[in-house]
Structure formats: C-alpha cells, structure tokens
C-alpha positions as CSV (number, residue, x, y, z in Angstrom):
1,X,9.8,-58.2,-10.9
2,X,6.8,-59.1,-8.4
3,X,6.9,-55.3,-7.6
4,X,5.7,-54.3,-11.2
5,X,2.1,-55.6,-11.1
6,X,1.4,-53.6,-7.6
7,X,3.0,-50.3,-9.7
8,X,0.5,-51.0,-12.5
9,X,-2.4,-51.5,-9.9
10,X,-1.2,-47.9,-8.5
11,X,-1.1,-46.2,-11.7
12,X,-4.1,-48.0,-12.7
13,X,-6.5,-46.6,-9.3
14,X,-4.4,-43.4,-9.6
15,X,-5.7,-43.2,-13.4
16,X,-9.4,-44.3,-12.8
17,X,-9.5,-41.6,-9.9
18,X,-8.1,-38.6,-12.4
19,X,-10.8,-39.8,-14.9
20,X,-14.0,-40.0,-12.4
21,X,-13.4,-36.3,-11.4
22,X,-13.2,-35.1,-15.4
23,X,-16.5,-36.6,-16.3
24,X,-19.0,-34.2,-14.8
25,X,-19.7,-30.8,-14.0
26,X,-20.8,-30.2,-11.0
27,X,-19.6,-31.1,-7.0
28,X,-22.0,-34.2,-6.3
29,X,-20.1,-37.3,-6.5
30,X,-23.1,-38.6,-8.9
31,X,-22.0,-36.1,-11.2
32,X,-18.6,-37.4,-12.0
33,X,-19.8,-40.3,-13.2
34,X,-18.1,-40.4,-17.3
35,X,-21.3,-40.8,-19.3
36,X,-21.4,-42.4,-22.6
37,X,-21.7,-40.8,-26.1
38,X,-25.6,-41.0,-25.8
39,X,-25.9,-39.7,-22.3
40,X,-27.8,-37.0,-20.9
41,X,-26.0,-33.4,-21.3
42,X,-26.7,-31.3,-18.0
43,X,-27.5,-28.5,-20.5
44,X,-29.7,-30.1,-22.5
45,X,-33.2,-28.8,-20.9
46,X,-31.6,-25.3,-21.6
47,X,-31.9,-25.4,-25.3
48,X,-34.9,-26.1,-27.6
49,X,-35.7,-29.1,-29.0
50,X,-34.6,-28.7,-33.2
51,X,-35.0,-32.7,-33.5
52,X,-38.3,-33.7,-35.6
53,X,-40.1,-32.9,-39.0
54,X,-40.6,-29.8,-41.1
55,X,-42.3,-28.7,-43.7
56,X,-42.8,-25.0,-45.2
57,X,-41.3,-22.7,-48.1
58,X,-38.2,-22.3,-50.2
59,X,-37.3,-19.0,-52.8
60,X,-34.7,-20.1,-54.8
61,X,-32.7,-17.2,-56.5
62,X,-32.4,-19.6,-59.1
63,X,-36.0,-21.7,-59.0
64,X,-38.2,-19.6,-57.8
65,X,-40.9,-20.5,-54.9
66,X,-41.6,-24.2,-53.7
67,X,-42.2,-26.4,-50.8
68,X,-39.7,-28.0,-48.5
69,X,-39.3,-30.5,-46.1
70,X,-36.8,-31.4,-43.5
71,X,-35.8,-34.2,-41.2
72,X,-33.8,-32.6,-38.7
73,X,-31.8,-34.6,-35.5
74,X,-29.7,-32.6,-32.5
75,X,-27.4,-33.8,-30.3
76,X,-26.5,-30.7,-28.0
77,X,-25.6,-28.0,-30.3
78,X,-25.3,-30.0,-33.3
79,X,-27.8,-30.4,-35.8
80,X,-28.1,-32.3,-38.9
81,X,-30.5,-33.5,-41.4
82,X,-31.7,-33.9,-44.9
83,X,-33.8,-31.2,-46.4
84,X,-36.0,-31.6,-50.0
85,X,-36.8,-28.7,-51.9
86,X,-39.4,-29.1,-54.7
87,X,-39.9,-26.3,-57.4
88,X,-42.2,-27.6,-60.1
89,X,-41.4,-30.9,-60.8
90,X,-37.8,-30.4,-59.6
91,X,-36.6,-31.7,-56.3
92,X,-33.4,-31.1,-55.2
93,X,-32.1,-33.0,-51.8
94,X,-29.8,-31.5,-49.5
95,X,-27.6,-32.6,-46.4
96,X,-27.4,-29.9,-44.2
97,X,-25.1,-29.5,-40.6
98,X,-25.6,-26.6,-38.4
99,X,-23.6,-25.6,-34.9
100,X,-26.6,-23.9,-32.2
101,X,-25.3,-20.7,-30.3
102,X,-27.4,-18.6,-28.3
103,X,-30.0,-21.6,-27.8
104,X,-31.5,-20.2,-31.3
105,X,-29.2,-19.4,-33.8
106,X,-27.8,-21.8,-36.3
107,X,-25.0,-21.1,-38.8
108,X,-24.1,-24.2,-41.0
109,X,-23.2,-25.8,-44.4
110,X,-25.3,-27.9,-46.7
111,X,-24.1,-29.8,-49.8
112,X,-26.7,-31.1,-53.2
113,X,-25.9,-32.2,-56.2
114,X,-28.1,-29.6,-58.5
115,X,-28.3,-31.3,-62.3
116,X,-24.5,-32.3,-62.6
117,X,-23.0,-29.5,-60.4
118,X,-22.2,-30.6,-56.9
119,X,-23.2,-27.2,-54.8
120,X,-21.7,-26.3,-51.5
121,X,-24.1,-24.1,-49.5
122,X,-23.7,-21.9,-46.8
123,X,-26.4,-21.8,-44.5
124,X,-27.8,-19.5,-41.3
125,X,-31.3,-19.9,-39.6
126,X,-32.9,-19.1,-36.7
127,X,-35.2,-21.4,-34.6
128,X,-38.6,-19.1,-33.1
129,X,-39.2,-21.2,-29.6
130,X,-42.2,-19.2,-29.7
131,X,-43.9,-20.3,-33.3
132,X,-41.4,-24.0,-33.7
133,X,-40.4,-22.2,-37.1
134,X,-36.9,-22.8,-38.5
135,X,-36.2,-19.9,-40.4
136,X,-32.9,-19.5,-42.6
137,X,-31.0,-18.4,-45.5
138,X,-28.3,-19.6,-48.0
139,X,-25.6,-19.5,-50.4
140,X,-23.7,-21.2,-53.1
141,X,-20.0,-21.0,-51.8
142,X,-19.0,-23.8,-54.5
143,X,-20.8,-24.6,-57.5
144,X,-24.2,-23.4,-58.1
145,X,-22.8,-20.0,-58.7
146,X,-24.6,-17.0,-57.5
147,X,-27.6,-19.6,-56.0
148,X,-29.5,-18.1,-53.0
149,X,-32.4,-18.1,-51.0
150,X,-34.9,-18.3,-48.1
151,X,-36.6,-20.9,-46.4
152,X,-39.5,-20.9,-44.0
153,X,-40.4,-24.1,-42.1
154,X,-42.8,-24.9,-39.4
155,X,-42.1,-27.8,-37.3
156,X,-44.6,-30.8,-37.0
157,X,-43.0,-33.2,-35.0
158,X,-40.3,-33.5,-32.5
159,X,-37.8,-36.7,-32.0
160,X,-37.1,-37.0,-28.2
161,X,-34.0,-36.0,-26.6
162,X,-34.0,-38.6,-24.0
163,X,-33.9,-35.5,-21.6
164,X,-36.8,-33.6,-22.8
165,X,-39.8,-32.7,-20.4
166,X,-42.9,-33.3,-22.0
167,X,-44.6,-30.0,-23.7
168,X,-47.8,-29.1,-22.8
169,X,-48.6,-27.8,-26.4
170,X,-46.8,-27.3,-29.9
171,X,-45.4,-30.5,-31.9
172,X,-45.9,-33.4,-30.6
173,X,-43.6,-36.8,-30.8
174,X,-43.0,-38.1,-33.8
C-alpha cells in the first residue's frame, strides 16, 4: 500500500514531462511552455490583423445597394463578428464566422433573420493587406431563397492581437 503514492508521483512527473514537450513548436526549452487559451500563437505576426471596425457597401440580389458595417474579432485563423446591412430603411444584422487560409482568404457562414425567414448564408471574402479592405460575397443556402450579393468594406480600426507590432500607417487602434 505505501508503494502506491510513490507510483502515482512517477506517473504523475512522467505525465507532466510528456505534456511540457507537446506545448510548443520549436527546440528552446521556453518554447514548450503549454500556453493558455489567450496566449501568443508563434504564427500570429505571419497573418494580418482582420480584428477591428468596418464600414463600406452591400448589393443585395434581393435589396439592392446599401451601407454596411462590421465588427470583426480574430483569434489565429478564426474570425467572427456581427455585420449590419442597411438598404433604405431596412437593416438586416448578421452573425458571420470565417476560417483564414492563405493569410487572406476567408470562406465562412453567416446566419440573419430576414422579416420572418431565418437565412443561412454562405460567405467567401478576401482581405487586401495592401488597401485594409475586406472584400466578399454570399449566398442563401437556407431560407432567403436565391438571395446574393457583394460587399465592399474598408477597415477603420484594428483591435490588438496582444502580438501585433505596431503599424506605421493604415487603421489605427480602436
């Protein structure tokens, strides 16, 4: 019996060792540190910062031209946010998600509830590093049948990353 704590002590320094040398990526001990949910990502600095404010243009297939605006977060290659299109006196709000892949290239869903019809959208863009436009297109893949359209925003503000380096021009913090 006294020999079962010291076997849970082994397992238990055998365990925490296994774990320390999953949690990073490179060969520096500091690197296999586990880091939390909110940590740094050592890829981060390699991909643009989506996070922040938009505002620009919307066709709708089905309401014409209108304004929209966007409040976008990212968390490595996810991005997610609420975006308000307003045609007339109409505005419709969406949740959107999109997965980055080529630093740039977003491909996502977005759901709104357009009158009574809940609408499932699908949803591509592009991010221009360049101009800090989010560019995109979309869908109707439930409700809303037939709905499509464009939409052109510019990017005002940025949210920090926590591992961004400052820019020297385009949007500034939030």
């Amino acid at each position: 019996m006294k020999s079962l704590p010291l076997a849970w002590a082994v397992a238990a320094a055998i365990a925490l060792l296994a774990c320390t040398a999953c949690g990073g990526s490179g060969t520096s001990p500091s690197s296999s540190v586990a880091q939390g949910a909110f940590g740094r990502s050592g890829d981060d600095a390699s991909k643009p910062n989506i996070s922040g404010e938009y505002a620009g243009t919307i066709d709708d297939s089905e309401s014409g031209k209108g304004h929209i605006v966007a409040v976008l977060a990212q968390h490595r290659n996810a991005v997610g946010g609420t975006l308000v299109a307003t045609e007339g006196t109409t505005s419709i709000s969406n949740a959107a998600v999109w997965t980055v892949s080529g630093g740039t290239t977003l491909a996502g869903s977005g759901a709104a509830t357009v009158g009574t019809v809940a609408c499932v959208y699908s949803m591509n863009a592009a991010y221009d590093t360049t101009h800090y436009r989010f560019k995109g297109s979309y869908k109707a893949v439930s409700g809303c049948s037939g709905q499509h359209g464009t939409y052109d925003m510019k990017q005002k503000c940025t949210y920090d990353r926590g591992s961004d380096v400052r820019r020297e021009s385009g949007p500034k913090p939030c």
